[in-house]
Structures are given as structure tokens and as C-alpha cells.
C-alpha positions in Angstrom: -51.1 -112.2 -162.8 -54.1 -113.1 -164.8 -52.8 -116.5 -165.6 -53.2 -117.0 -161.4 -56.0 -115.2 -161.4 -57.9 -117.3 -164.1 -56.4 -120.7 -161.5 -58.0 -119.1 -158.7 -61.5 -118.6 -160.2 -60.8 -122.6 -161.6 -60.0 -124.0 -158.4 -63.0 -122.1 -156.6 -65.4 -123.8 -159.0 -64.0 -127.0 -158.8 -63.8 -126.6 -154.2 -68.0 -126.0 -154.7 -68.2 -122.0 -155.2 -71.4 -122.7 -157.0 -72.4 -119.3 -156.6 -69.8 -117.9 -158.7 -70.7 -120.2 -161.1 -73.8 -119.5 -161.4 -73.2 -115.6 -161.5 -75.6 -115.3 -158.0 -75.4 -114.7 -154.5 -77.0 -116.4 -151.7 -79.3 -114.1 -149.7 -77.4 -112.0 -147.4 -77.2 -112.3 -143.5 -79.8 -110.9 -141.5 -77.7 -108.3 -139.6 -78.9 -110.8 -136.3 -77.0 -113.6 -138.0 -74.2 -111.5 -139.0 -73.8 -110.1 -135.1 -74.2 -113.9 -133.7 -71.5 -114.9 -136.3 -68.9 -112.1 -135.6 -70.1 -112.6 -131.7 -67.8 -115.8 -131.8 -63.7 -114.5 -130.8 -60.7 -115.5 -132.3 -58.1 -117.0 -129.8 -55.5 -113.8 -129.4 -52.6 -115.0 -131.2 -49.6 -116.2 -128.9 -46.8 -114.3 -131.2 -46.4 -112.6 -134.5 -48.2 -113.2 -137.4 -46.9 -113.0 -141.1 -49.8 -110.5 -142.7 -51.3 -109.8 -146.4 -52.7 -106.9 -147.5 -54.6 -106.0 -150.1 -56.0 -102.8 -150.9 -55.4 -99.4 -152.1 -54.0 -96.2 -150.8 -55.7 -96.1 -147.6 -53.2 -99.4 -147.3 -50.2 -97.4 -148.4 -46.8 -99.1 -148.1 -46.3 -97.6 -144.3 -49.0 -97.9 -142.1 -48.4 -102.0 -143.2 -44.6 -101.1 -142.5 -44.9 -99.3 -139.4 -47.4 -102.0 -137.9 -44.8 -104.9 -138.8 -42.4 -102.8 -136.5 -44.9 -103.2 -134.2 -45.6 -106.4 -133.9 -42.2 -107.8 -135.6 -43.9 -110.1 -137.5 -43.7 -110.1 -141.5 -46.1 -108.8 -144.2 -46.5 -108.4 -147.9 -49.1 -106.6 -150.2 -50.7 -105.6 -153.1 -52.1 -102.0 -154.1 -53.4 -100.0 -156.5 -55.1 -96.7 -157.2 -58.2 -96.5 -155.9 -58.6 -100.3 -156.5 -61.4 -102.3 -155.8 -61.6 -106.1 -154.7 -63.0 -106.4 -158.1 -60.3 -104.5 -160.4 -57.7 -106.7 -158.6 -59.5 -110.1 -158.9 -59.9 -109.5 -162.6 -55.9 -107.8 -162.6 -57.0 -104.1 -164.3 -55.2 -103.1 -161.4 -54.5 -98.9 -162.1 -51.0 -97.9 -161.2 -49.9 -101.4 -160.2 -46.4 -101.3 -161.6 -46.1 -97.8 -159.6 -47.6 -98.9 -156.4 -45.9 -102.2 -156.3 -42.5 -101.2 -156.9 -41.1 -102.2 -153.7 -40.0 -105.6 -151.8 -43.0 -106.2 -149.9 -45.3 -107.0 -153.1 -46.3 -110.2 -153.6 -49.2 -111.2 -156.0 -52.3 -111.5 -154.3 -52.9 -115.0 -155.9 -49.8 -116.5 -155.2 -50.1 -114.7 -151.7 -53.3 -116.4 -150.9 -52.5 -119.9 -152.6 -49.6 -120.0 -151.0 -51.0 -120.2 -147.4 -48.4 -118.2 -146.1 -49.9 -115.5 -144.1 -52.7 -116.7 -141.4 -53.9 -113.1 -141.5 -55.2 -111.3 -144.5 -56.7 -108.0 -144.7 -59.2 -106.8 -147.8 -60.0 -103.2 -148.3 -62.4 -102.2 -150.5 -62.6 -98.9 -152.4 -64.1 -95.9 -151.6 -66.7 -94.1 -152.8 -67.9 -97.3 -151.3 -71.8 -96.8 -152.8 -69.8 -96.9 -156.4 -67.9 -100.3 -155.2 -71.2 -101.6 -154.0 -72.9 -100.7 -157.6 -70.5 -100.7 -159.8 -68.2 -103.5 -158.8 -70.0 -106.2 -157.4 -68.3 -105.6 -153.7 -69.9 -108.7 -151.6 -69.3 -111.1 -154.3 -65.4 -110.1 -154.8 -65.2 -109.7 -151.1 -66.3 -113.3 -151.3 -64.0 -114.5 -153.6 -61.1 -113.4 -152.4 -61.7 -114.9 -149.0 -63.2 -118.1 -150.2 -59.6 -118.2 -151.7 -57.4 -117.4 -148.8 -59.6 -120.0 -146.5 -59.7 -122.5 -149.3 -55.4 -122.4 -149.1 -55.5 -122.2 -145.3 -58.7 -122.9 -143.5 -57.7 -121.4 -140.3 -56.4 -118.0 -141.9 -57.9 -115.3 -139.9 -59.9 -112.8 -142.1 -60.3 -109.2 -142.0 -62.2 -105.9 -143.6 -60.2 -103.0 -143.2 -63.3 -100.0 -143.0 -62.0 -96.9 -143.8 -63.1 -93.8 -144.5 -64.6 -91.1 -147.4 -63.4 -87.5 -148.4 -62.9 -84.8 -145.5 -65.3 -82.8 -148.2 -68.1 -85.3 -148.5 -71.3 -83.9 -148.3 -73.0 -85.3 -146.3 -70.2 -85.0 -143.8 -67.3 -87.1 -143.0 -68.2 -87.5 -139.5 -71.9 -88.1 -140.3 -70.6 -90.6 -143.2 -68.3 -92.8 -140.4 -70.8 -92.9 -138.4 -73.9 -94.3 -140.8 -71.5 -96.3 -143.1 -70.7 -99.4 -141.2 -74.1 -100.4 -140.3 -75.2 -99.5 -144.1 -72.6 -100.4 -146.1 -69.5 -101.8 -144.2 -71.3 -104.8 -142.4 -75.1 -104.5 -143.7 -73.9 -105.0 -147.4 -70.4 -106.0 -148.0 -70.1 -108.6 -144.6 -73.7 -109.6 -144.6 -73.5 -110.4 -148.4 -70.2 -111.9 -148.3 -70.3 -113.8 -145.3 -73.4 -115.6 -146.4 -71.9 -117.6 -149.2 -70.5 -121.1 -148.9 -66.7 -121.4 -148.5 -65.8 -117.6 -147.2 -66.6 -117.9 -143.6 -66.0 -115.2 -140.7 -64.3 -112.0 -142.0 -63.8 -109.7 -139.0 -63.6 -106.0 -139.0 -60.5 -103.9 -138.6 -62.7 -100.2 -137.8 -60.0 -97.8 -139.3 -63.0 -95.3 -140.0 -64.5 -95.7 -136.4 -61.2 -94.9 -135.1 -59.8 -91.8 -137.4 -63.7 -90.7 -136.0 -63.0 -90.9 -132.1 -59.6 -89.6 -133.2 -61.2 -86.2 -134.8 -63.2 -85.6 -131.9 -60.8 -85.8 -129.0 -58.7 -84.0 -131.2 -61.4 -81.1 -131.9 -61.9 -81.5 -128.4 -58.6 -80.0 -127.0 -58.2 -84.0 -125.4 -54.6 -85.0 -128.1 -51.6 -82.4 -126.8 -50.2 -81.2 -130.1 -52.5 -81.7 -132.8 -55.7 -79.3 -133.2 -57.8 -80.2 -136.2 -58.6 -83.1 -138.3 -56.4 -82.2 -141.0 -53.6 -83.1 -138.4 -54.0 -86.5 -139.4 -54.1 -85.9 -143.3 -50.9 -85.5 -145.7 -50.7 -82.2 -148.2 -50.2 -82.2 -151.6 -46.8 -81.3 -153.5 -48.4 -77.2 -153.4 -48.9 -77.6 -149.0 -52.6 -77.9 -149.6 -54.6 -80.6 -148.1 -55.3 -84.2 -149.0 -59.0 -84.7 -148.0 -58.2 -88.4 -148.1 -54.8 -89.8 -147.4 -53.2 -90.1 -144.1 -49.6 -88.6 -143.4 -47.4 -90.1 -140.6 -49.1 -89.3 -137.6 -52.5 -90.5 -139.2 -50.4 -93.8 -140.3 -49.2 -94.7 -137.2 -53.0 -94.5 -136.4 -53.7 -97.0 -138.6 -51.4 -99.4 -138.1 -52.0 -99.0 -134.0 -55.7 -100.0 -134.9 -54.9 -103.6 -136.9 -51.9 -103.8 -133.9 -54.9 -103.8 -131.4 -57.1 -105.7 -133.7 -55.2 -107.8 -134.9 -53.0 -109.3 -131.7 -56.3 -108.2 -129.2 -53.8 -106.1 -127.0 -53.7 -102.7 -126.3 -50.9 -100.4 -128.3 -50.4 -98.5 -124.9 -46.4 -98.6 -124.3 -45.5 -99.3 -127.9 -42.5 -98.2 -129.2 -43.5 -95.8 -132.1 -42.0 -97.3 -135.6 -38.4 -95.3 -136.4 -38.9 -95.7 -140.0 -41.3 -95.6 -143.4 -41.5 -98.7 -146.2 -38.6 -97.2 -148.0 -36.3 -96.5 -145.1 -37.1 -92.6 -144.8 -37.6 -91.5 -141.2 -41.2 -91.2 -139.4 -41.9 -87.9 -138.4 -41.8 -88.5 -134.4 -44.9 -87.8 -131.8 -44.2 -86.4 -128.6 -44.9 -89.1 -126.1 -48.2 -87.5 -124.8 -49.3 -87.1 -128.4 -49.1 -91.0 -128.7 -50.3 -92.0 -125.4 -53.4 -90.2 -126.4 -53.8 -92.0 -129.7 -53.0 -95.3 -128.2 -55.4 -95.0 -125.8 -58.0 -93.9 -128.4 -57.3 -96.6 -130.6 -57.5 -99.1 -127.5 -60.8 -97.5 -126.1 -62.7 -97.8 -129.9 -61.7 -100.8 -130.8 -62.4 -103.2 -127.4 -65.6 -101.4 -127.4 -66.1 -102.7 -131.1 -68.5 -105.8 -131.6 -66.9 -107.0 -135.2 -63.2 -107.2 -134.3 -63.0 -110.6 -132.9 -61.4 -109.4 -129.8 -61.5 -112.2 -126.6 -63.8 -110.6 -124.4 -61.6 -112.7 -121.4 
């Protein structure tokens, strides 16, 4: 893995990423410039298309699963624990041999070099201020899609935002709704999209939506589920996991970069039969889904960064 990665970095010098080279970053885009950038669509996509992710937990090995059964198109990944962009650019990926146990991993630098996949979706980790100080967030966010676009310039580029603890203090809503301006697009976009080679990187709004999700929910407007924790797995003791989805929350997921990613709506979808190993999904009741599709459908057309077709 570090033998491609170490390619990678060498082939990015020699295609002009002088400011890798130079260990600096041009000045970020004024969020104007980033908005008139991101204002321009991509052309909704006329069938399936084969999709890399790389990421983390928040990825997970199902909602990518459950989104190819979706769409029916193909998909491959790479994960860690809590990984940043940096940690797998430089391959001190924790847990890799754990969380990549499964067909569906492909290393991220032959994944990218290949050319394979004209969708690719980065996540960065969260606590996202640590990312930001600690591991150099716009530049790897750079990097990696300098890569994929330098291996196939008409891949189509995504950030997958996503989301902090349940117990954050400064509240999880709160954080959702502050973070993308602030962090999200204002650092990580802004700063990556402003250096030569990486081009438009749209947003896939997972956070956005597991928000407008919460508050229906909370509402009394999703029949059969009651609280935010609905949407959140438990731990091996039935206590809650302030962080990682279960099935329903999932399927959540992988209708957003469905509606994102193909510019329809997931209204009428089939809801995936099965998990990345072949287990089951726990099934929704069919109002339970209809009220998450619609949610999904209603956040993310109303959603400036997506790329959707306004037509």
C-alpha cells in the first residue's frame, strides 16, 4: 500500500501539484467563489455508476452495500477506524486489516489510478476541528482528488458530511447545523477546491439529512420511530452508540448518496433485502420509509452543494 501510495504522491508532482511540493496551499475560496463553483450541475447520470468509497465508520460496509442495491451499480472501498484522509494517504490506516476484510476492498491507490469508478466519495474524520488541526484536512482532501481526476478527468467528486457525537456539547443539532458553513465547505471545500488539479468536489449532506431526520422524527411526523436514538446502533451491553448508525439509519445514508448521487428522488425504492455480509436488513414498515424517503428527497434538492440539475 505505501509502495502506491509513494507513486501517487510521484505522479502528482510530476502532473504540476506544485503545492504539495512545496508543503503550501493556495489561498482558499472566498465562500462566493466556492457557491459560484458548486452553482455549476453535474449532468444526472443516464444509468449506474460503479462507486469508491473512502472513509471510516460512518462509511461502514452497508450503507455502501445497501445503496449498490439501490442503484445496481458496483462499488468498492477502503476504511478504517476513525481514519482520516490524511492517515490513509500516508497508509497508518488503524484497523485496516479488520475493516477491510471483505470482497469490496480495493486499495484506494489502485482504486483511483485505475480510473474505474467515475464516482468517488471522501469522508473525512470526525472530531472534524481535530482533522482540520491535526491532519492537514484541505490539503489531503486535495490530494486525494487531484488523484482520482488526474486518472479520470471526468470522475465526479464527492464529500460525504457527516455528523459528531449524539453527546457533543455543544449539541448535535446545534453542531449540524453550524458545521458545514464552518468547517464542511468554509474550510475543507474552500481550501481544497482552490488548488490546481482537484477541481469541483460536491457535497453528499449525510449530517443535514440525519438532522431533518431527528426533527420529523422528534416531531411525531416518521410512524414507528420516536427518538433520535432510533437511528443509532447499541453496543454489545444494549446501550447506545452516540455515533454509529444501525440499519434503519443506514438505509438513511445510502438513500441520501442514491438522491445525490443519480439526482432522483428515493421515493418508491425498493428497500435493500440484505447487509455487506449477506445477513438480513432489519425491514421498515412501508410508511416508515416513505417518510424517510421523502425527507431525504426534500433536504437534499433543497441543498446548494450537491450538484443536483435544477431542470
Amino acid at each position: 500500500m505505501r509502495k502506491g501510495i509513494l507513486a501517487l504522491a510521484i505522479a502528482a508532482l510530476a502532473g504540476g501539484a506544485w503545492w504539495w511540493q512545496q508543503g503550501r496551499l493556495a489561498k482558499p475560496l472566498t465562500p462566493d467563489d466556492l457557491a459560484a463553483r458548486l452553482s455549476v450541475p453535474l449532468p444526472a447520470p443516464d444509468g449506474p455508476l460503479a462507486v469508491y468509497h473512502l472513509g471510516h465508520s460512518l462509511v461502514g460496509r452497508d450503507m455502501p452495500a445497501m445503496l449498490a442495491q439501490m442503484a445496481g451499480h458496483e462499488h468498492a472501498s477502503q476504511l478504517g477506524w476513525g481514519s482520516s484522509l490524511k492517515d490513509h494517504w500516508t497508509g497508518n490506516v488503524a484497523g485496516f486489516e479488520t475493516e477491510n476484510a471483505h470482497p469490496k476492498h480495493r486499495p484506494a491507490t489502485e482504486a483511483l489510478d485505475s480510473g474505474d469508478y467515475p464516482v468517488v466519495v471522501l469522508t473525512e474524520m470526525v472530531e472534524l476541528r481535530d482533522a482540520i488541526s491535526y491532519h492537514d484536512s484541505a490539503r489531503h482532501l486535495a490530494l486525494w482528488a487531484a488523484a482520482a481526476r488526474k486518472a479520470r478527468p471526468d470522475v465526479r467528486l464527492y464529500l460525504y458530511e457527516t455528523w459528531h457525537r449524539l453527546d457533543d456539547a455543544e449539541g448535535w443539532l446545534e453542531r449540524i447545523d453550524r458545521d458545514g458553513a464552518r468547517y464542511w465547505h468554509g474550510t475543507l471545500l474552500a481550501g481544497a477546491m482552490a488548488q490546481d488539479g482537484v477541481g469541483e468536489i460536491y457535497v453528499i449532506p449525510g449530517g443535514p439529512v440525519m438532522a431533518a431526520a431527528v426533527r420529523a422524527i422528534e416531531a411525531g411526523q416518521v410512524p414507528g420511530l420516536t427518538r433520535r436514538e432510533d437511528l443509532f446502533a447499541r453496543d454489545a451491553a444494549g446501550l447506545p452508540d452516540t455515533i454509529h448508525f444501525n440499519d434503519v439509519g443506514a438505509y438513511l445514508m445510502a438513500l441520501t448518496h442514491y438522491a445525490v448521487i443519480y439526482q432522483k428522488s428515493p421515493e418508491g425504492l425498493p428497500q435493500p433485502t440484505t447487509r455487506a455480509d449477506g445477513s438480513p436488513v432489519t425491514p421498515l414498515a412501508p410508511p416508515t420509509a416513505l417518510a424517510l424517503q421523502r425527507i431525504v428527497w426534500d433536504t437534499v434538492s433543497g441543498y446548494a452543494l450537491t450538484g443536483l440539475s435544477k431542470g
